[in-house]
FIBA-520222 format. One record per residue: residue number from 0; z, x, y of N, C-alpha, C, O in turn; residue in three letters. Coordinates in steps of 0.2 Angstrom, whole numbers, plus 5000, padded with zeros to 4 digits. Atoms other than C-alpha are relative to their C-alpha. Example, Ala and Ser with C-alpha at 12.3 -4.5 7.8 and 13.67 -1.06 7.14 Angstrom:
  seq   n_w   n_u   n_v  ca_w  ca_u  ca_v   c_w   c_u   c_v   o_w   o_u   o_v  type
    0  5000  5004  4994  5039  5062  4978  5000  5004  5006  5003  5009  5005   ALA
    1  4999  4996  4994  5036  5068  4995  5003  4996  5005  5004  4999  5011   SER
END
This chain:
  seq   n_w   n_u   n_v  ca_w  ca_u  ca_v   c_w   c_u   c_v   o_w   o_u   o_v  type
    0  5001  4999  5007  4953  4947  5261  5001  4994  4996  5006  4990  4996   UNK
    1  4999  5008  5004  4949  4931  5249  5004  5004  4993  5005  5009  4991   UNK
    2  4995  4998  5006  4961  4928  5236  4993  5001  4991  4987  5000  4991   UNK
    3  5003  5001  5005  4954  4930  5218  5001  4992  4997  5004  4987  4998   UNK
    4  5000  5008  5003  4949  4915  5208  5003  5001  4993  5005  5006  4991   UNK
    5  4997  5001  5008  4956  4910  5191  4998  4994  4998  4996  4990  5002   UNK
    6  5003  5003  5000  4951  4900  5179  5001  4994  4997  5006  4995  4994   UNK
    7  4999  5005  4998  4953  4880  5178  5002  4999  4991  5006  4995  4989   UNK
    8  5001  5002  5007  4953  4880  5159  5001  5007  4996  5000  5013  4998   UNK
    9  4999  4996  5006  4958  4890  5143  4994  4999  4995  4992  4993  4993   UNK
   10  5005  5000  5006  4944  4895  5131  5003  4999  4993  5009  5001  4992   UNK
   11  5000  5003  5007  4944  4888  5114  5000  5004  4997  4995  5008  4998   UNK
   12  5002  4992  5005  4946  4902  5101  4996  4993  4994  4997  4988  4992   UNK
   13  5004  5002  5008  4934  4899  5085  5001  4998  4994  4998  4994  4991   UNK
   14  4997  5003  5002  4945  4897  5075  5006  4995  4999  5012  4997  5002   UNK
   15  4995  5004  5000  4956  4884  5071  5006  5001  4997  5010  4997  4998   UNK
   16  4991  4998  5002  4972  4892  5062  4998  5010  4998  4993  5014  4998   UNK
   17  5001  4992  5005  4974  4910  5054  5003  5000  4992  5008  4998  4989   UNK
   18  4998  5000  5008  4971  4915  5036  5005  5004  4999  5006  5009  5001   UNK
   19  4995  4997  5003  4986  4918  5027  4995  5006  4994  4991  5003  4991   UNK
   20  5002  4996  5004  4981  4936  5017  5006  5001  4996  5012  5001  4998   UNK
   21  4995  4997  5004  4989  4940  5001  4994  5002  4994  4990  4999  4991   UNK
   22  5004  4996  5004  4982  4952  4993  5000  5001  4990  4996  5001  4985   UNK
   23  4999  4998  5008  4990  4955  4975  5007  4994  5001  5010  4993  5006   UNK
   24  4994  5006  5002  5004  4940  4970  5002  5001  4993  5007  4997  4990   UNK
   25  4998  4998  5008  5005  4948  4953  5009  5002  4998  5011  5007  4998   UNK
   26  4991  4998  5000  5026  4947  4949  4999  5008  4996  5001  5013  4998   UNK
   27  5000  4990  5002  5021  4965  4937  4999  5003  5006  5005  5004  5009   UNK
   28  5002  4995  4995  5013  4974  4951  5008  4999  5003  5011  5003  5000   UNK
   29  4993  5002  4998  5031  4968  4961  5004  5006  4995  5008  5010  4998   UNK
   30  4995  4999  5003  5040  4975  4945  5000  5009  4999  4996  5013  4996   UNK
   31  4998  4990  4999  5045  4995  4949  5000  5003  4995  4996  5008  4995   UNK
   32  4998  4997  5007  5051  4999  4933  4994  4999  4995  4994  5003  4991   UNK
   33  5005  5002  5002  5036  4991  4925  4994  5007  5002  4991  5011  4998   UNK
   34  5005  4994  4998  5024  5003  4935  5000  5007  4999  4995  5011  4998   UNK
   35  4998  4994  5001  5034  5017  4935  4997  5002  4993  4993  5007  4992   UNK
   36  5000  4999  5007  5033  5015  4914  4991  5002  4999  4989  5006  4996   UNK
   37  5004  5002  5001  5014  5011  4916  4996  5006  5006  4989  5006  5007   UNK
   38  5002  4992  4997  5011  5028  4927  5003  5002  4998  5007  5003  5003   UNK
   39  4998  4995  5003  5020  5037  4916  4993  5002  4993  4991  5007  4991   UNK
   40  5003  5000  5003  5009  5031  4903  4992  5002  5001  4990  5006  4996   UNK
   41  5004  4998  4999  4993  5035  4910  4998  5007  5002  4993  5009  5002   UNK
   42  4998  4993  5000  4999  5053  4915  4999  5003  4993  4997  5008  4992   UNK
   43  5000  4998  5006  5000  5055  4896  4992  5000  4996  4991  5004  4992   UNK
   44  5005  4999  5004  4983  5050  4891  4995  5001  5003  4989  5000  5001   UNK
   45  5006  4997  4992  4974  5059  4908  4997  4997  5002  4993  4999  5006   UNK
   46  5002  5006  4994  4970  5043  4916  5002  5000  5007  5006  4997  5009   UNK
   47  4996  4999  4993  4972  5048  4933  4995  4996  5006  4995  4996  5012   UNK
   48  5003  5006  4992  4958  5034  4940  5006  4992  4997  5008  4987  4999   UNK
   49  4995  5007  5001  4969  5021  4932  5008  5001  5002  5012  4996  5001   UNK
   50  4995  4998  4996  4984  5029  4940  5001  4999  5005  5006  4997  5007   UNK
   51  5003  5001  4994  4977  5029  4954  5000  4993  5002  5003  4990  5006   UNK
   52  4998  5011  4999  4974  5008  4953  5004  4996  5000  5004  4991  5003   UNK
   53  4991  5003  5001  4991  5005  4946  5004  5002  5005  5009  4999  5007   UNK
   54  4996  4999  4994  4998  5014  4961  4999  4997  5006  5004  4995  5010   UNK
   55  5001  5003  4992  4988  5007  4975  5002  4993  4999  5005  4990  5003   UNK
   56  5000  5007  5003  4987  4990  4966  5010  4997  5002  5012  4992  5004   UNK
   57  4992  5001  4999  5009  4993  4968  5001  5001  5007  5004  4996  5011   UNK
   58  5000  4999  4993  5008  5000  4985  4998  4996  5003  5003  4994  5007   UNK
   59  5001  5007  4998  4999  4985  4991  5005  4994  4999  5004  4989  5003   UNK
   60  4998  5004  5000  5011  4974  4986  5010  4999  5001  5013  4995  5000   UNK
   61  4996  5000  4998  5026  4982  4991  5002  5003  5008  4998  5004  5012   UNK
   62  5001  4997  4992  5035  4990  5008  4998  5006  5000  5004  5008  4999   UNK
   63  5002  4993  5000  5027  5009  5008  5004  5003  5003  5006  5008  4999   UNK
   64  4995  4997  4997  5040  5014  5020  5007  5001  4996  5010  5006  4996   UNK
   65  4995  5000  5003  5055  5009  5009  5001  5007  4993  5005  5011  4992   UNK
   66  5003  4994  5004  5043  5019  4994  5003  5007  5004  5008  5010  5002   UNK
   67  5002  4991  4997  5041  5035  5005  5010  5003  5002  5012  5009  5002   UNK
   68  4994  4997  5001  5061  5034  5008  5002  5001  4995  5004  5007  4995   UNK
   69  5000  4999  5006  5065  5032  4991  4997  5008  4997  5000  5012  4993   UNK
   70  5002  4995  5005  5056  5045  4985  4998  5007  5005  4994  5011  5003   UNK
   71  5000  4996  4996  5058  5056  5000  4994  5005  5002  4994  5011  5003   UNK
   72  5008  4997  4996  5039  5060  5006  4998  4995  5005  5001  4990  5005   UNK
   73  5002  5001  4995  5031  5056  5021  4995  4992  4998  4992  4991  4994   UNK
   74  5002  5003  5001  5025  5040  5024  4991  5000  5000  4988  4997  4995   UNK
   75  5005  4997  5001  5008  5046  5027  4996  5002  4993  4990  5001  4992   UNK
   76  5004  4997  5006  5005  5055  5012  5000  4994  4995  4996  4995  4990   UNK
   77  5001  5004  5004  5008  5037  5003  4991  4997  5001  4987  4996  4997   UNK
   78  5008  5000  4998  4993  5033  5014  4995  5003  4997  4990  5000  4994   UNK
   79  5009  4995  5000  4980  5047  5011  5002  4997  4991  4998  4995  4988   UNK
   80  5002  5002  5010  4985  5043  4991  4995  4993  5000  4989  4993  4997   UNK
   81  5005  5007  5000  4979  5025  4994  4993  5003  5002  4988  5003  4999   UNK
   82  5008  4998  4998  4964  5032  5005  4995  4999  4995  4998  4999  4989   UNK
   83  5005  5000  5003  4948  5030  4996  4995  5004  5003  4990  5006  4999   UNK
   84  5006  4995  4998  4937  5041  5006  5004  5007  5000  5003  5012  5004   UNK
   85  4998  4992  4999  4949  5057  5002  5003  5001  4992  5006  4997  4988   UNK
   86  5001  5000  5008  4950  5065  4985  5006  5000  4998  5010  5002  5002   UNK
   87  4993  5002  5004  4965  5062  4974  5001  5004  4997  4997  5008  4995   UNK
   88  4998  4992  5000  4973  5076  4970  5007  5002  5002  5007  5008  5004   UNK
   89  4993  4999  5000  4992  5075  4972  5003  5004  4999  5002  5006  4993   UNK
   90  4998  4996  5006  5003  5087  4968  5006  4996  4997  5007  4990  4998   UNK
   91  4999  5001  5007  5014  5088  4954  5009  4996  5005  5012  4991  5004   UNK
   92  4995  5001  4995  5029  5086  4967  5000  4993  5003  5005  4989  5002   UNK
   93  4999  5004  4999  5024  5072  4973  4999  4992  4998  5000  4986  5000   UNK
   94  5000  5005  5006  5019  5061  4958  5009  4998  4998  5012  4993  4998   UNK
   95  4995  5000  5004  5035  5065  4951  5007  4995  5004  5011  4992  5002   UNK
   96  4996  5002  4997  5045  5059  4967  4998  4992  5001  5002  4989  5003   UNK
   97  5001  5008  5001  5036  5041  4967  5002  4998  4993  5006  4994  4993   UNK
   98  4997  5004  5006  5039  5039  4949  5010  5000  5000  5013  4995  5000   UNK
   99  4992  5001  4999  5059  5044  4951  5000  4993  5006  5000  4987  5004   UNK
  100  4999  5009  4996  5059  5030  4966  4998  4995  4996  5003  4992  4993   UNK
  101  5000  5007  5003  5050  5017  4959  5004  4998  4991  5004  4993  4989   UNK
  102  4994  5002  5007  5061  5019  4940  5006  5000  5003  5009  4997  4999   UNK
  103  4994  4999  4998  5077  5020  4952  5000  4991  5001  5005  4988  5003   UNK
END
């Protein structure tokens, strides 16, 4: 039985470092209490695609997991809210328990 061969050299990757992503840097988006006040407000004046923006826009630039504890829902369901390809349509339960987290 011949041994296997290996190879005398390491391939060169393409590129030469990895891009740092940062998606939102915005200190608001960061500010919980800030967002909470700013989805309360567009709950008031039936704005629920800029509810929706304000939320993902938050979610993006915090830990989800820490969110979904806080406000004791599944971390999943923070997911499908962000999804873009599934309809928005939360209920009423679990609007109510993001806004209590992120005002806490």
């Amino acid at each position: 039985m011949a041994k296997a061969g290996t190879s005398k050299k390491q391939k060169k990757s393409g590129k030469k470092s990895l891009l740092v992503y940062e998606p939102f840097t915005s200190k608001e988006l960061k500010n919980s209490a800030l967002v909470a006040e700013t989805l309360l407000d567009c709950i008031k004046t039936n704005d629920m695609s800029a509810f929706r923006e304000v939320l993902i826009a938050h979610l993006m630039t915090v830990n989800k997991s820490e969110v979904a504890k806080k406000a004791g829902i599944g971390r999943r369901t923070l997911y499908d809210l962000m999804d873009p390809n599934k309809k928005f349509n939360p209920e009423l339960a679990t609007i109510s328990a993001v806004i209590r987290a992120l005002a806490a």
